[in-house]
DRENDOFI-252634 format. One record per residue (C-alpha): residue in three letters; x, y, z. Coordinates in steps of 0.05 Angstrom, whole numbers, plus 5000, padded with zeros to 4 digits. Layout:
REM residues N
<r code="ALA" x="X" y="Y" z="Z"/>
...
REM end
This chain:
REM residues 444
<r code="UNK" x="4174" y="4674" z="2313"/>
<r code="UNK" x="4155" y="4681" z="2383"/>
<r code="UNK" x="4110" y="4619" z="2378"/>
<r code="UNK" x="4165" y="4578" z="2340"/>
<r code="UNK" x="4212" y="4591" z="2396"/>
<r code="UNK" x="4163" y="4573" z="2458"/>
<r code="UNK" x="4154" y="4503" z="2417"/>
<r code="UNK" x="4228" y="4495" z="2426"/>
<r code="UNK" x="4223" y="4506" z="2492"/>
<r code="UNK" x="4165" y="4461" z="2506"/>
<r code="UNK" x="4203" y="4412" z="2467"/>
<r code="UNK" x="4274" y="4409" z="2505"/>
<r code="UNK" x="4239" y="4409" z="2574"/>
<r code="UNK" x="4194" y="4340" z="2551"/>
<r code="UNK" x="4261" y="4321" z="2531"/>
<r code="UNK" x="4299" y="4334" z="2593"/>
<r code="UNK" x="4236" y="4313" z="2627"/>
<r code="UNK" x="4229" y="4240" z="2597"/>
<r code="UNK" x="4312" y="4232" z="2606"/>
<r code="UNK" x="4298" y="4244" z="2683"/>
<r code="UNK" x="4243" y="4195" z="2681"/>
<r code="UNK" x="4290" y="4146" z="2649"/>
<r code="UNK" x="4344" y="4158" z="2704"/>
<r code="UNK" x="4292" y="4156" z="2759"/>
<r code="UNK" x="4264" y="4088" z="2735"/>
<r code="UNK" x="4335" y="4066" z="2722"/>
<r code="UNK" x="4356" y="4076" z="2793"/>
<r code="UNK" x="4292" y="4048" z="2820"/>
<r code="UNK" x="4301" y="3984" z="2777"/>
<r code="UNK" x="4381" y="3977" z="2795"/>
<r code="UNK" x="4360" y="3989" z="2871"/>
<r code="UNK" x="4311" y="3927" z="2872"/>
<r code="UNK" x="4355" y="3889" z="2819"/>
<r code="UNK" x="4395" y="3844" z="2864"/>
<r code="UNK" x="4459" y="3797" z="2841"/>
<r code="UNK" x="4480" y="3741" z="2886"/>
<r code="UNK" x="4540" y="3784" z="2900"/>
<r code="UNK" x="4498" y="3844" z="2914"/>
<r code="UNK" x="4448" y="3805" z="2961"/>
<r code="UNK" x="4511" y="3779" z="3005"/>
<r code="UNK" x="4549" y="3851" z="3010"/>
<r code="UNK" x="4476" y="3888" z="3032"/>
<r code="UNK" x="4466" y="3831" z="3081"/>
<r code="UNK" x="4532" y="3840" z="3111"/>
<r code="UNK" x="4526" y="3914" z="3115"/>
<r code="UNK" x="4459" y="3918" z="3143"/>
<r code="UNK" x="4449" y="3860" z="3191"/>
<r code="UNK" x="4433" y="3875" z="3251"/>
<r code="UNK" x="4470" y="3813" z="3284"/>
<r code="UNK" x="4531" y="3834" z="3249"/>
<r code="UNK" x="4533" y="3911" z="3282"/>
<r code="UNK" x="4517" y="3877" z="3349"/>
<r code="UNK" x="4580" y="3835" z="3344"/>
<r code="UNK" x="4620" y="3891" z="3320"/>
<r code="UNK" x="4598" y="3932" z="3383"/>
<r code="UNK" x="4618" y="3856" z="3415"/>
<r code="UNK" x="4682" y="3878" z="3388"/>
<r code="UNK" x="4688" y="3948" z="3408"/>
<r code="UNK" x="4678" y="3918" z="3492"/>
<r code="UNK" x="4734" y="3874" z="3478"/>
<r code="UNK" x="4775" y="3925" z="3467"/>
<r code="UNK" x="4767" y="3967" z="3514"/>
<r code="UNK" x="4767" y="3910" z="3564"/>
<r code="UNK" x="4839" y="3893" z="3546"/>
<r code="UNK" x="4855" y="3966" z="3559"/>
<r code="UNK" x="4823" y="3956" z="3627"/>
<r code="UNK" x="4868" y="3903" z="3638"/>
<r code="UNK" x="4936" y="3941" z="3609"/>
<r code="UNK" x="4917" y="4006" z="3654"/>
<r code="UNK" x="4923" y="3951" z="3711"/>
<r code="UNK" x="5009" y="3948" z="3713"/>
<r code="UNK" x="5010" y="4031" z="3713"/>
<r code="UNK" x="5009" y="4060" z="3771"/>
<r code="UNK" x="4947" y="4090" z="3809"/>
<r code="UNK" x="4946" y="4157" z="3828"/>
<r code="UNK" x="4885" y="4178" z="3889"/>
<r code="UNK" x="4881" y="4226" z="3947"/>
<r code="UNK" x="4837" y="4214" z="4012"/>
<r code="UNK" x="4811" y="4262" z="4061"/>
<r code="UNK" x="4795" y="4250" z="4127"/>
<r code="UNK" x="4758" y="4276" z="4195"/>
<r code="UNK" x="4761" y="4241" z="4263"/>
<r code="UNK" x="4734" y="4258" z="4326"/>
<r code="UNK" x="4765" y="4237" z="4391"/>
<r code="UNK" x="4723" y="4240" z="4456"/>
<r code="UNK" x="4788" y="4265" z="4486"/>
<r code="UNK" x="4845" y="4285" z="4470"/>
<r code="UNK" x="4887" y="4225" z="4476"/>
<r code="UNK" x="4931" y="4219" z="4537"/>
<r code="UNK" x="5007" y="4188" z="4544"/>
<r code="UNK" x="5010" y="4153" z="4614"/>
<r code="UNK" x="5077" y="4154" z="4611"/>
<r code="UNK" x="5098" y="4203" z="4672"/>
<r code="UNK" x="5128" y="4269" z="4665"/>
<r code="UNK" x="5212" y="4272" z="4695"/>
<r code="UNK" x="5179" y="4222" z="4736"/>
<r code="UNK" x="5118" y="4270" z="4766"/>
<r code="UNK" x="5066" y="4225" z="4746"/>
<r code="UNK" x="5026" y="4276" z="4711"/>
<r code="UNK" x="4998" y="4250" z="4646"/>
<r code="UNK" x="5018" y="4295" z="4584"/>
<r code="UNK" x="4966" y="4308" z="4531"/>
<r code="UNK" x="4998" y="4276" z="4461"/>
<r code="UNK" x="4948" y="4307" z="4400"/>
<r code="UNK" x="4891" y="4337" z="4402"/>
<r code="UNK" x="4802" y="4321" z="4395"/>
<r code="UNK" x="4794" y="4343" z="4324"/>
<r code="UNK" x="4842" y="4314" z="4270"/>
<r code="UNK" x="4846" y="4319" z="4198"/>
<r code="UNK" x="4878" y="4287" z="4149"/>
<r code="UNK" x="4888" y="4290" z="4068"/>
<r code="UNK" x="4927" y="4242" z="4032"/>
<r code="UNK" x="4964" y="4237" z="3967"/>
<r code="UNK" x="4978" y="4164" z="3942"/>
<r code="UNK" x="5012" y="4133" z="3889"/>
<r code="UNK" x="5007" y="4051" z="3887"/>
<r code="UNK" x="5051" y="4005" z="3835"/>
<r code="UNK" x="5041" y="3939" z="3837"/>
<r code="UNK" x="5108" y="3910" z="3827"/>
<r code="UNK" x="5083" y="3830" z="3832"/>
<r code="UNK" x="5021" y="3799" z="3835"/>
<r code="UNK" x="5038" y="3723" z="3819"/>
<r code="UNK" x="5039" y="3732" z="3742"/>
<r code="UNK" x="4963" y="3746" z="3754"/>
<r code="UNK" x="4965" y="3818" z="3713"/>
<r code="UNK" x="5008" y="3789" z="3659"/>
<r code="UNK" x="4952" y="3732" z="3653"/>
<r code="UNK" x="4896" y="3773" z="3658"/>
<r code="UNK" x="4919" y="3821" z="3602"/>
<r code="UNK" x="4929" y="3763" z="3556"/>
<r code="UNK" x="4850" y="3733" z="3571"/>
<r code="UNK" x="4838" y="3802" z="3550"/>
<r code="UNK" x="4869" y="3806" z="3482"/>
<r code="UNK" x="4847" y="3731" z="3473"/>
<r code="UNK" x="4774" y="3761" z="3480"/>
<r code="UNK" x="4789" y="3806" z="3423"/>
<r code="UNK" x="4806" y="3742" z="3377"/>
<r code="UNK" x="4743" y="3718" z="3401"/>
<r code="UNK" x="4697" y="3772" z="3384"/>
<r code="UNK" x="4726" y="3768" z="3321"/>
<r code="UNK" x="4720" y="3699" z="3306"/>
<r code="UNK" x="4645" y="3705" z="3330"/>
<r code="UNK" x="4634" y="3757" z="3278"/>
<r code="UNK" x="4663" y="3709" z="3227"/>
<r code="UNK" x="4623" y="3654" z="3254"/>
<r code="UNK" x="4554" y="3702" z="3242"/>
<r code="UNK" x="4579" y="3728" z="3170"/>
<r code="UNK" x="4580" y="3649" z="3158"/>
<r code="UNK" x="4520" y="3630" z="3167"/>
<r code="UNK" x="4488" y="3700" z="3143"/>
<r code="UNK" x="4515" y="3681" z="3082"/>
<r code="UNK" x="4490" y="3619" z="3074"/>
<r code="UNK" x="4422" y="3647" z="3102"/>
<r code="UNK" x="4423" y="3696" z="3044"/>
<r code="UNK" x="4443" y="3646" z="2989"/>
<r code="UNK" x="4385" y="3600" z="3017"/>
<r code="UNK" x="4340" y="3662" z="3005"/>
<r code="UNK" x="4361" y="3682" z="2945"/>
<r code="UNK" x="4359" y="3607" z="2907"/>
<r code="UNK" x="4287" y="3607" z="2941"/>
<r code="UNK" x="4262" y="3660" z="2910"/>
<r code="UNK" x="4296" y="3638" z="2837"/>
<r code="UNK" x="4254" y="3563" z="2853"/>
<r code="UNK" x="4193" y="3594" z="2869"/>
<r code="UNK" x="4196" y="3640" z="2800"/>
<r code="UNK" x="4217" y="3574" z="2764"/>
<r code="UNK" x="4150" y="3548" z="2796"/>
<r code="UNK" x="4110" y="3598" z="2771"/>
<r code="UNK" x="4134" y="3599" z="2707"/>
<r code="UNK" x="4116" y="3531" z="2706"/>
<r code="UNK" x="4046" y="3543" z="2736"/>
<r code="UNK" x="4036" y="3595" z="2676"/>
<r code="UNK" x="4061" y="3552" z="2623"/>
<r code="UNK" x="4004" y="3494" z="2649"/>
<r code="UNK" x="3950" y="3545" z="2658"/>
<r code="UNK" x="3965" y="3574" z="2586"/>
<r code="UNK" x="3971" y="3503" z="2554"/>
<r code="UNK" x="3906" y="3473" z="2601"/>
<r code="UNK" x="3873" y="3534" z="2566"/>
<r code="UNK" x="3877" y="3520" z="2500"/>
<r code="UNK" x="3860" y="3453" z="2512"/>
<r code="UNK" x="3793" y="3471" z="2538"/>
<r code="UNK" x="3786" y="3509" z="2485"/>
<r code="UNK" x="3801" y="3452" z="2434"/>
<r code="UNK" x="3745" y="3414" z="2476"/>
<r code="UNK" x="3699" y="3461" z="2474"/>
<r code="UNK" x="3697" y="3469" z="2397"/>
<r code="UNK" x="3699" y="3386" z="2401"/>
<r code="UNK" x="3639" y="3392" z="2435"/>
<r code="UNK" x="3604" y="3445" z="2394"/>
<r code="UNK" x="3601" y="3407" z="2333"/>
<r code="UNK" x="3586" y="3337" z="2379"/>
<r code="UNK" x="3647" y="3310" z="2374"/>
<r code="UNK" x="3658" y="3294" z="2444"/>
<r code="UNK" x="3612" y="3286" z="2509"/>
<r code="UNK" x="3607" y="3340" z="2560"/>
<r code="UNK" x="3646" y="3301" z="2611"/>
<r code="UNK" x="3708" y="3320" z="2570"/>
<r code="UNK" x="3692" y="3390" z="2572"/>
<r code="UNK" x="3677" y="3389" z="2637"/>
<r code="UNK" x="3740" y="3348" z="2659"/>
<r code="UNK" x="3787" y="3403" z="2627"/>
<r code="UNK" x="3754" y="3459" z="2659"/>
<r code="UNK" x="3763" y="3426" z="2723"/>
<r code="UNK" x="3831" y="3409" z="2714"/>
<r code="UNK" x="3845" y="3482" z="2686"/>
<r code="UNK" x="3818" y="3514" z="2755"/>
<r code="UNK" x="3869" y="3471" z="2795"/>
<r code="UNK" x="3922" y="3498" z="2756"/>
<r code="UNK" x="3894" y="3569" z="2760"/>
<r code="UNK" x="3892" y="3548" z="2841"/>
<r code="UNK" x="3964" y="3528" z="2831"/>
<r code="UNK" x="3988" y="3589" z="2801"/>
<r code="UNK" x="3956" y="3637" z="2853"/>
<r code="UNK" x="3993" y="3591" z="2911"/>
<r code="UNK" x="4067" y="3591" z="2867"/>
<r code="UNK" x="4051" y="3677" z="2858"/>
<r code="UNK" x="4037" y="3681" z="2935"/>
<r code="UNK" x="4110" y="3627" z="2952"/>
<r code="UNK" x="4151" y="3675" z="2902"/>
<r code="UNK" x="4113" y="3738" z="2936"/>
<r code="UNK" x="4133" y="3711" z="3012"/>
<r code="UNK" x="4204" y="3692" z="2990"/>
<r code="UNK" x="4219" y="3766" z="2967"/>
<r code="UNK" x="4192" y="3782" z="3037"/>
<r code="UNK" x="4239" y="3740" z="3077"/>
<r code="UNK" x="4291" y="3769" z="3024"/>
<r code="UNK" x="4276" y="3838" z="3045"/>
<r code="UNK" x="4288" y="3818" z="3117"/>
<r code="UNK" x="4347" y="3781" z="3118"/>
<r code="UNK" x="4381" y="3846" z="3080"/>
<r code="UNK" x="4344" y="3895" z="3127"/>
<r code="UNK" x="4297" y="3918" z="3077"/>
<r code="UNK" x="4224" y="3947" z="3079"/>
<r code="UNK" x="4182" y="3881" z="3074"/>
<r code="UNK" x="4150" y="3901" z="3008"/>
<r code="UNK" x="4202" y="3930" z="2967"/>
<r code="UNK" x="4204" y="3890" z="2897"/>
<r code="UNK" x="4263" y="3845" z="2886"/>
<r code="UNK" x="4286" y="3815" z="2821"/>
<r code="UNK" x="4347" y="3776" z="2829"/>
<r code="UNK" x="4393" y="3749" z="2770"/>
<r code="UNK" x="4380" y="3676" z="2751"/>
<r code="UNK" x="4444" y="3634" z="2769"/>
<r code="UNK" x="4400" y="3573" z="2777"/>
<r code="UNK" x="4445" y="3529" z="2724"/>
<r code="UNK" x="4487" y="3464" z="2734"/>
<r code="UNK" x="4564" y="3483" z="2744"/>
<r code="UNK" x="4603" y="3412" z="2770"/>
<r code="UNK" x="4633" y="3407" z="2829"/>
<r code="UNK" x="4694" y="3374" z="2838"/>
<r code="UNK" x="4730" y="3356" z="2910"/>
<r code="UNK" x="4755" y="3309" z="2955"/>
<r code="UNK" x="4732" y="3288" z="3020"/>
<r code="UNK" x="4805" y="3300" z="3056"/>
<r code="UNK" x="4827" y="3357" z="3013"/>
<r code="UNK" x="4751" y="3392" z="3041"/>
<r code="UNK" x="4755" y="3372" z="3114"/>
<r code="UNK" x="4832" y="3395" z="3104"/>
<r code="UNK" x="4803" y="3472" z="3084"/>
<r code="UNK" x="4740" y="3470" z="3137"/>
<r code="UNK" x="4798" y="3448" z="3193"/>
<r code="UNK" x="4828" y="3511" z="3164"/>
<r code="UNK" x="4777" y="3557" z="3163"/>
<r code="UNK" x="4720" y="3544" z="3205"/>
<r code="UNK" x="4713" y="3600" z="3259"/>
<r code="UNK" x="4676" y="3545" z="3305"/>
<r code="UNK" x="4754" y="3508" z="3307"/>
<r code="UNK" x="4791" y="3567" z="3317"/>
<r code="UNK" x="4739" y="3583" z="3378"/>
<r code="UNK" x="4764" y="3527" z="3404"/>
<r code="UNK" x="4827" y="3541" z="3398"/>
<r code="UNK" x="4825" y="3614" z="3430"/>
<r code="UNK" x="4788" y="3580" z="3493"/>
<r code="UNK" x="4839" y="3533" z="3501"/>
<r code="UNK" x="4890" y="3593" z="3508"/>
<r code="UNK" x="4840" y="3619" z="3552"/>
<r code="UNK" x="4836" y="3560" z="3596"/>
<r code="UNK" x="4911" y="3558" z="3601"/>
<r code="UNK" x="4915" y="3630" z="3613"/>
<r code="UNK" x="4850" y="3620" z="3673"/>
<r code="UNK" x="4893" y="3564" z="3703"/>
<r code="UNK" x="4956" y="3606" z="3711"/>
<r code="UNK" x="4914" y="3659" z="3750"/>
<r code="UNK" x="4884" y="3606" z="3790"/>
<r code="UNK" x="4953" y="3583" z="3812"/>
<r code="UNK" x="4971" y="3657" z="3827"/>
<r code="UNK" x="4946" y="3653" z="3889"/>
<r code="UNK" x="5005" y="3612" z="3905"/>
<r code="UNK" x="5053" y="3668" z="3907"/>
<r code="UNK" x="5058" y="3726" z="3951"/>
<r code="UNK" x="5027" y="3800" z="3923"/>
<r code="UNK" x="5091" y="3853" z="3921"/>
<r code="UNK" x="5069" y="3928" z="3914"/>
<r code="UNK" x="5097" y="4003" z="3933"/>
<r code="UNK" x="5071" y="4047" z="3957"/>
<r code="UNK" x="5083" y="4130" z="3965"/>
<r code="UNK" x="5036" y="4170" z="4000"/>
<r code="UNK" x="5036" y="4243" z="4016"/>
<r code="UNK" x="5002" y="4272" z="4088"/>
<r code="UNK" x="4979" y="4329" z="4107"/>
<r code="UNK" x="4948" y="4324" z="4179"/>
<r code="UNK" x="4919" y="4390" z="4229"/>
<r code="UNK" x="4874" y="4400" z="4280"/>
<r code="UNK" x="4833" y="4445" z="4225"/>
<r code="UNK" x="4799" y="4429" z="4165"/>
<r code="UNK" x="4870" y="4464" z="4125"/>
<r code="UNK" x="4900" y="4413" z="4157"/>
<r code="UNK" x="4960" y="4463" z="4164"/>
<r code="UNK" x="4988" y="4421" z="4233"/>
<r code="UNK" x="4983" y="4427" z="4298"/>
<r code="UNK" x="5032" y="4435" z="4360"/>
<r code="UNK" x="5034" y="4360" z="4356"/>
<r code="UNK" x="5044" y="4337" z="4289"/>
<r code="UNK" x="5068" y="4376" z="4228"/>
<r code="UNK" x="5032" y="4401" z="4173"/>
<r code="UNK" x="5070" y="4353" z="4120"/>
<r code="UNK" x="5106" y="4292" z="4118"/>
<r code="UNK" x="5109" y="4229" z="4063"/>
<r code="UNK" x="5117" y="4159" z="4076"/>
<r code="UNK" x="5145" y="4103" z="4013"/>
<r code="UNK" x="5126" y="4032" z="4035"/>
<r code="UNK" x="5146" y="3966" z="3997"/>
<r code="UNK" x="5090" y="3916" z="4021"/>
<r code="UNK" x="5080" y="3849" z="4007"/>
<r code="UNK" x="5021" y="3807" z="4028"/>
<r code="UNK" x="5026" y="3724" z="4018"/>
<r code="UNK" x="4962" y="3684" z="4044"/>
<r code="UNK" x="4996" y="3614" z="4046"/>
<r code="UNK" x="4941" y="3578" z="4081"/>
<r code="UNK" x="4868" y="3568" z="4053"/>
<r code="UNK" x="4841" y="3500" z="4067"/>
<r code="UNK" x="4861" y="3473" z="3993"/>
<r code="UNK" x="4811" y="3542" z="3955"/>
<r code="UNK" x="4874" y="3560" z="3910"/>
<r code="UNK" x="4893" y="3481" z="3895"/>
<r code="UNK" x="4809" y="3463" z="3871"/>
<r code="UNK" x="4806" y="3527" z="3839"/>
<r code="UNK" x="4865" y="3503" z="3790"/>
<r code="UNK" x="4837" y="3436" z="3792"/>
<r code="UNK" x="4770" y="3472" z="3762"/>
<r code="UNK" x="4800" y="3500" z="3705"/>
<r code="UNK" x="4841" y="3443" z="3696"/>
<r code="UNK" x="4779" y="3407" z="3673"/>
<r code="UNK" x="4749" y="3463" z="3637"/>
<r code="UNK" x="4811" y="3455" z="3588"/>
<r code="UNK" x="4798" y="3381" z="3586"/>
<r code="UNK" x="4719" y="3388" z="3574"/>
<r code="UNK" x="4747" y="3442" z="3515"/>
<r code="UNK" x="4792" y="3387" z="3485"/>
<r code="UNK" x="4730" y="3341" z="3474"/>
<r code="UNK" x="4683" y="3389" z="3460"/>
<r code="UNK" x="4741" y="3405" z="3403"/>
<r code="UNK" x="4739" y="3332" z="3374"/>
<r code="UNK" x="4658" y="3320" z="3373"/>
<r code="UNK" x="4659" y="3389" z="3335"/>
<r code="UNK" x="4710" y="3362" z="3283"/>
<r code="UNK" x="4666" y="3298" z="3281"/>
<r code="UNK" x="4617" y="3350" z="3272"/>
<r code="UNK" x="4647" y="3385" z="3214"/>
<r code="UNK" x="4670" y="3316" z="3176"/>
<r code="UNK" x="4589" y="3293" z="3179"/>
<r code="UNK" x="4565" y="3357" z="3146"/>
<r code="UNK" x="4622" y="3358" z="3087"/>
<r code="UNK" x="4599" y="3286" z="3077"/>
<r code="UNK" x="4524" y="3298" z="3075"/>
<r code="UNK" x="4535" y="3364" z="3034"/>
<r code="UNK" x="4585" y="3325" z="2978"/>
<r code="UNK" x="4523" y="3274" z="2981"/>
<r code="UNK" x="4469" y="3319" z="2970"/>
<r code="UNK" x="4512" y="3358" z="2912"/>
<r code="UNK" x="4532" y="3284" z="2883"/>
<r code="UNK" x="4456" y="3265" z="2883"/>
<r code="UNK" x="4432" y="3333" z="2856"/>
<r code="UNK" x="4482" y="3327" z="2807"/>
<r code="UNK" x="4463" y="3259" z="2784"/>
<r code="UNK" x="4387" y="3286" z="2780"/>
<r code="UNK" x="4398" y="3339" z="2742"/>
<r code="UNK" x="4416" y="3310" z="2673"/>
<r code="UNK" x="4356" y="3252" z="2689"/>
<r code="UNK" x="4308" y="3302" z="2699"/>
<r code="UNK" x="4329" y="3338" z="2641"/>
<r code="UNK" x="4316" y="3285" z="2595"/>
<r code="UNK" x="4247" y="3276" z="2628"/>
<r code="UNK" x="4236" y="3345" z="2612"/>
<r code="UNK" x="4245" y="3326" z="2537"/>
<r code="UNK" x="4200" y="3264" z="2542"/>
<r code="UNK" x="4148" y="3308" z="2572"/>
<r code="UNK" x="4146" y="3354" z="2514"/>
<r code="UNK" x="4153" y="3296" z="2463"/>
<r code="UNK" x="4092" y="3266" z="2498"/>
<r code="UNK" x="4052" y="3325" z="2501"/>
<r code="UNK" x="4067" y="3339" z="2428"/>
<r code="UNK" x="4038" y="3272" z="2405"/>
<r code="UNK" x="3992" y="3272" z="2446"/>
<r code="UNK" x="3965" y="3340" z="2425"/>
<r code="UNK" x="3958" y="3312" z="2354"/>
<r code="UNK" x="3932" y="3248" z="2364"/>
<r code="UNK" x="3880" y="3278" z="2409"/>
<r code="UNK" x="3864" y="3337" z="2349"/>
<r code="UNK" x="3860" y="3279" z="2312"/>
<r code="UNK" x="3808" y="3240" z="2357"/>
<r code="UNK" x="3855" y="3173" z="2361"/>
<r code="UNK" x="3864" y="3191" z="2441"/>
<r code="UNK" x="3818" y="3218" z="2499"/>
<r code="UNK" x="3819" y="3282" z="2535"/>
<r code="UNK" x="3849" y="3242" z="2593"/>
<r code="UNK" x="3911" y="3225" z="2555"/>
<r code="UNK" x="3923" y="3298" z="2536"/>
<r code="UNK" x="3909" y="3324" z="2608"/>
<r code="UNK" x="3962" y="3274" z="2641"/>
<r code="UNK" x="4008" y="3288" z="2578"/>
<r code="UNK" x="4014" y="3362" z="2606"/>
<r code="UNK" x="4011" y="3335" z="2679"/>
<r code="UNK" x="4064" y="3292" z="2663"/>
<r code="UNK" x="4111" y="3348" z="2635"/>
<r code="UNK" x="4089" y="3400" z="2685"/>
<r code="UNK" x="4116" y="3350" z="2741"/>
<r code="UNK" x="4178" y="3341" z="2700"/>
<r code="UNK" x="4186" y="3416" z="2694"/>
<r code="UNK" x="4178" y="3419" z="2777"/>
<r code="UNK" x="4226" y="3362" z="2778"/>
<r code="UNK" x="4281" y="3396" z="2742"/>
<r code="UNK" x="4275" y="3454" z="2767"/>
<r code="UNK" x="4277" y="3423" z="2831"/>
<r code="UNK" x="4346" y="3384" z="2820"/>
<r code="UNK" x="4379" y="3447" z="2805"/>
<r code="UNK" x="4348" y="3483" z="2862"/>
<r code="UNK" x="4375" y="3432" z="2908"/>
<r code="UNK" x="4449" y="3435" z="2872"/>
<r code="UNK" x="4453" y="3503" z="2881"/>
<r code="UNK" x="4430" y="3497" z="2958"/>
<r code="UNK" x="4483" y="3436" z="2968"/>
<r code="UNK" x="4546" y="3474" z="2935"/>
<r code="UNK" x="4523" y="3535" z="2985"/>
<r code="UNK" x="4519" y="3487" z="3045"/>
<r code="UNK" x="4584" y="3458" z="3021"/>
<r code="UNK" x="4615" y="3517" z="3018"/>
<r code="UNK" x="4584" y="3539" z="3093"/>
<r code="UNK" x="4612" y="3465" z="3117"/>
<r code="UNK" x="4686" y="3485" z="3090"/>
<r code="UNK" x="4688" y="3558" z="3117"/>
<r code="UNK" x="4679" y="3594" z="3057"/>
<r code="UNK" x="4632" y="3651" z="3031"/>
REM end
């Protein structure tokens, strides 16, 4: 009985055991199994580019609270210690005896409270707060800018590594079919069918695929690596990715495209925020023009000891409120260039603006082209896919049949192995136009 029960215990844990297994290998498989989706949404949250702008981010905003904590008032205290080499001395005479009368006294102290409000400065707080929060919509656009193009790094990444499997599948398929065929030619040759040369010629020809092969295994093997870095990955982790690498149409206009990327592109709205910038830099510029208007409230305590508790001639406390305002009216033109500067910065902006939109309408052209001609390819290529095969069939046969050479049947599967390449090629490059498309219009 004893025994009978330990066998049902040796028997659940293998069970439990082999279910863990299961999950373990699971989880491994799901962690290196990447969609297209997946790939874009690890990118994002890993890059390295992409925390730096958010930190980019984080300094703009606490730049434009620099800037708002400059219309509060500031609050500051100052302490003091003079030495006089006399005590100072009115001249003015005594009911008239000419003796001079002692007025304070060698060592003074003093400790002041202030409190400082700037009340007018030329509107050159009020523009500086607003270049502040402008920098915030610039950070931001500058991390939408990055997320662009790390999106259509990772999309460039990720139909790389589906070309360079559909490149060794193709290398395996010619290996496996040159194979056979020295096989064929071999047995050919056994019973004196055919010379040596043919033999010979197949081997060689099966060794440059074999060549071919090891270079497509190495190209799909680098690809995963340049995966793994552009998601922030260890270098050699395994990555198998879904296969998306099929035809979908693309339909668009020119106008209705450059419409959406006039829309959306962060590089136009960058544009945008430094022109409010500029405008914002030129009103500060022209504060200068105005006079500066601030109070003032200050606090004193003066002594002839460091308590600064007064003296017999001055008492311990006292305050003082002052409205000043200072206005430099006269600086040989300095305020009137510096406007004139940023003047011409917004200018510059304005056609650095319009060669970017030139920009922008050349690369929705050349990516519609590209898609249009990738398009166009795909359906040719596909039918010289079928050729291939045809021709390598009959070819196969006739050459079983000893109506053809060996050199028919080896540039028969040359022949289809390039048409393979080429087909897999044509939707490589549609996939790789539709993402550059979608980089050229703003979109993910």
């Amino acid at each position: 009985m004893r025994r009978k029960e330990s066998i049902q215990w040796i028997g659940i844990f293998l069970f439990l055991s082999l279910i863990s297994l299961a999950t373990v290998a699971a989880a491994q498989e799901s962690k290196n199994y990447f969609t297209l989706e997946k790939s874009i949404s690890q990118a994002l949250d890993n890059s390295y580019k992409i925390k730096a702008r958010n930190e980019r981010i984080e300094q703009a905003n606490a730049a434009m609270k620099q800037s708002r904590a400059d219309f509060l008032p500031k609050l500051g205290t100052a302490y003091s210690y003079n030495r006089l080499s006399e005590p100072p001395i009115s001249r003015t005479s005594l009911f008239g005896t000419g003796i001079p009368l002692v007025v304070g006294t060698e060592d003074n102290y003093r400790w002041t409270w202030f409190l400082r409000q700037p009340i007018f400065t030329g509107f050159a707080l009020i523009s500086s707060f607003r270049l502040s929060e402008l920098g915030i919509d610039q950070s931001q656009l500058e991390m939408d800018l990055e997320k662009l193009d790390l999106v259509l790094r990772v999309k460039e990444v990720y139909f790389n590594i589906l070309g360079a499997d559909k490149a060794v599948e193709v290398a395996q398929t010619t290996v496996e079919s040159l194979t056979q065929t020295v096989k064929v030619a071999r047995s050919f040759f056994e019973v004196g069918m055919i010379p040596v040369n043919d033999v010979l010629r197949a081997e060689v020809e099966l060794a440059n695929a074999e060549q071919s092969l090891v270079r497509a295994k190495n190209l799909a093997q680098t690809t995963r690596s340049t995966f793994n870095t552009v998601l922030v990955r260890p270098v050699t982790e395994p990555v198998e990715v879904e296969d998306i690498l099929v035809f979908k149409p693309e339909v668009g206009e020119f106008d209705a495209y450059v419409k959406t990327a006039f829309e959306n592109r962060p590089e136009i709205k960058l544009l945008d925020v430094s022109l409010l910038q500029a405008d914002q830099q030129i009103r500060l510029a022209k504060s200068k023009y105005y006079p500066e208007i601030a109070f003032t409230y200050q606090y004193i305590s003066e002594g002839d000891s460091a308590s600064v508790s007064g003296s017999r001639y001055v008492d311990a406390n006292h305050w003082e409120a002052l409205i000043v305002a200072n206005w430099t009216f006269w600086e040989w033109g300095k305020t009137y260039f510096a406007g004139r500067e940023k003047e011409s910065v917004r200018r510059q902006l304005l056609e650095t603006k319009a060669d970017v939109e030139d920009g922008i309408r050349l690369q929705v052209k050349q990516s519609m082209l590209d898609l249009d001609s990738s398009a166009k390819n795909i359906p040719t290529t596909q039918k010289g896919v079928d050729a291939g095969e045809e021709n390598l069939r009959v070819n196969a046969e006739r050459y079983k049949a000893q109506v053809s050479t060996i050199t028919d049947l080896l540039d028969a599967q040359t022949l289809l192995a390039r048409s393979r390449l080429d087909y897999y090629r044509a939707l490589y490059d549609n996939n790789q136009a539709k993402a550059r498309l979608d980089r050229a219009i703003g979109n993910y």
